[in-house]
N, C-alpha and C positions, 0 to 999 in steps of 0.2 A: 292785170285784167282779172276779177272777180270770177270766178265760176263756182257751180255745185258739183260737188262729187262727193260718191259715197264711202264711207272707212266704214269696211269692217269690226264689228264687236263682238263680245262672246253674247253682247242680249239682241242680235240682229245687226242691219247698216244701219248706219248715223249717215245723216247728211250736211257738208260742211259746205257753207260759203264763204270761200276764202281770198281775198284783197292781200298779198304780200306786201312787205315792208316797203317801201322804193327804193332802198340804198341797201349793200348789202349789211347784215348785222341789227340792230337795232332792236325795236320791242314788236310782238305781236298781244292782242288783246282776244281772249275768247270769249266767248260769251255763248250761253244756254238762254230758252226759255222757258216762262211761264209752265205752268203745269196743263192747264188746257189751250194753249197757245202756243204759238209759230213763232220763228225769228224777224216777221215783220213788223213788230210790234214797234207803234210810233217810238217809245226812246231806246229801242234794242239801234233802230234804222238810223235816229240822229247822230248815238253817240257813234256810231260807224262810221258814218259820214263825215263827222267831227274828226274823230281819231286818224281816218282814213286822208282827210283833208292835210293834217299835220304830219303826213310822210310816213306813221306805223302802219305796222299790219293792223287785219281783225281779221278772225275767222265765225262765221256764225255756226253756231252746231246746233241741228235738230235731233233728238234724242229717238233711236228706232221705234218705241212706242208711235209717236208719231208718225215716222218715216212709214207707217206699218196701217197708219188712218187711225189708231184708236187716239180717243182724246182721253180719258182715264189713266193717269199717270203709274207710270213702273212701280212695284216697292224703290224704296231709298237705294237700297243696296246694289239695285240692278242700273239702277239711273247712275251712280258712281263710278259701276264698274263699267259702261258702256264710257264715259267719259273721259275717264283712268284711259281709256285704252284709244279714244279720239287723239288725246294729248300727246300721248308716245310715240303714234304716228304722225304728227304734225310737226313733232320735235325730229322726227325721221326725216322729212321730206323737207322741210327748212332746217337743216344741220347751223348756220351759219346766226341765227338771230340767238340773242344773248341776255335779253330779257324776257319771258312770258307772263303776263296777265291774266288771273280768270275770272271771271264774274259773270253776270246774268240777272235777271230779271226773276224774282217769286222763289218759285220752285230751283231754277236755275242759278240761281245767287246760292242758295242752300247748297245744292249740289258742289256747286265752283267752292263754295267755305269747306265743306266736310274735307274734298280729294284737293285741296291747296298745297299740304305740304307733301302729299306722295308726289302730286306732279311734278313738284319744283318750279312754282310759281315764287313772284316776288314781289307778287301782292294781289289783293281782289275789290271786284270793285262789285259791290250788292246793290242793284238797282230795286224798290218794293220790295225790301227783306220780308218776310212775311214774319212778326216774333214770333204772332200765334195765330190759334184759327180764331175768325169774329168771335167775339162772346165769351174769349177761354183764355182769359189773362191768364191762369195760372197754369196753362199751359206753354211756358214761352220755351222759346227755341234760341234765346240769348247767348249760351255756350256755343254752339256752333258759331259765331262770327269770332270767337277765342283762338283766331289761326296762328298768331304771334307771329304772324306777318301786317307792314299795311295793308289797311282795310278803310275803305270807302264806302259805304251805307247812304243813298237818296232814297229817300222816304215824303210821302205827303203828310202833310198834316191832318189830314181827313183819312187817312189809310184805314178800315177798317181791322185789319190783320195787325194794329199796333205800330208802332217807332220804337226803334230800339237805342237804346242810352247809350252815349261815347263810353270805352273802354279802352284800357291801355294798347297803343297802336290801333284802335279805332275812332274815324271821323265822324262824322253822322251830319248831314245836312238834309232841314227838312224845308220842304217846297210848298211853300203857303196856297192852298186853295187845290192842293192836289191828290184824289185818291189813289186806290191801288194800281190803277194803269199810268199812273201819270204820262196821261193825254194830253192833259193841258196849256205844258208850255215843254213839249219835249226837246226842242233847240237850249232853251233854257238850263236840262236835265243834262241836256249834253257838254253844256260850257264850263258846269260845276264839272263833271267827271275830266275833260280836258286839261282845265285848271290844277286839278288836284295830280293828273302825270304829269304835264309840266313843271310840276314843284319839286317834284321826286326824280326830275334828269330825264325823265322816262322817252320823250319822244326825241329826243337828241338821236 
C-alpha cells in the first residue's frame, strides 16, 4: 500500500511516496522531480504504475524545497544532500531489497546521476535529461550522466534542453514528437523504461 511520509534532511523533510517491493528482496526504483515540478508528472506517474504493475518497488521523492511551497529549486549541492540522505533511510527501513534504482525527471535525473554512486545504486534511469539550458549548447551538462553505472536517458526529439549522445554504459532513446515533459505518450515512456529493467534481471 503506497503512502506519503516525510524523511528527514539536513535541507528540511523530503516527502516520499513509497509502493514496496511485493515479495520480499527484489528492486526498488526512486525517482525525483523536475525543478519546478511535483512527482505527479504524467511519465514520473506511468513509469510507476509500470514498474509497480511488474512487482518492484518505487518510491517518489519530493525534494523539501518543494515540501516547503517554493517552486525555485535548491543549489545542486543541497538537492544532493537532501537525497543522499532520503536514500539511506529508505535503504534503513527496507533492509531486505537488493537492488536500488535512481532516477527522475530534469532536474531530478541530474540529481539521481551526480549521488548514483554514493548511494549505491545499480543504475539510473534520466527521464528529460536536461544537457543544457535552451540556447546554451555549450553549456552541456554531458559528464554528469558518466556514472559508470547503467544508465538509461528518454529524451524527446523536440526537447528544447537538448539529447544527449549514447556513451559508454549509456542508452539513450529518443521519443519522436516529444518535448521536455514528455506528455505525449507517457505509457509509451514507461514501456521503454520497463523494457530496459527487464533486460537487466532487474524486476525478477
Amino acid at each position: 500500500m503506497a503512502h506519503d511520509d516525510e524523511i528527514d534532511t539536513p535541507r528540511g523533510p523530503a516527502r516520499v511516496r513509497l509502493d514496496p517491493p511485493t515479495a520480499a528482496g527484489g528492486t526498488v526504483l526512486v525517482l525525483g522531480h523536475g525543478a519546478g515540478g511535483d512527482v505527479d508528472a504524467p511519465d514520473l506517474v506511468a513509469v510507476r504504475d509500470a514498474v509497480r504493475g511488474a512487482g518492484a518497488g518505487v518510491a517518489l521523492v519530493t525534494q523539501p524545497y518543494r515540501v516547503a511551497g517554493r517552486r525555485a529549486p535548491a543549489p545542486a549541492g543541497h538537492l544532493d544532500e537532501a537525497w543522499t540522505a532520503v536514500l539511506a533511510e529508505l535503504r534503513r527501513r527496507l533492509p531486505d531489497v537488493t537492488r536500488w534504482v535512481v532516477g527522475g525527471r530534469s532536474s531530478g535525473a541530474r540529481v539521481a546521476c551526480r549521488t548514483a554512486g554514493a548511494v549505491g545504486a545499480v543504475g539510473v534511469v534520466a527521464l528529460a535529461f536536461p544537457l543544457h539550458p535552451p540556447g546554451r549548447p555549450e553549456r552541456s551538462r554531458a559528464d554528469e550522466l558518466g556514472t559508470g553505472l547503467p544508465t538509461l536517458v528518454v529524451n524527446g526529439d523536440r526537447d528544447p534542453f537538448g539529447v544527449p549522445g549514447p556513451g559508454p554504459g549509456v542508452e539513450v532513446v529518443v521519443r519522436p514528437g516529444e518535448r521536455h515533459d514528455l506528455r505525449r505518450d507517457p505509457a509509451g515512456t514507461a514501456e521503454v523504461v520497463l523494457e530496459w529493467l527487464a533486460a537487466r534481471g532487474w524486476l525478477v
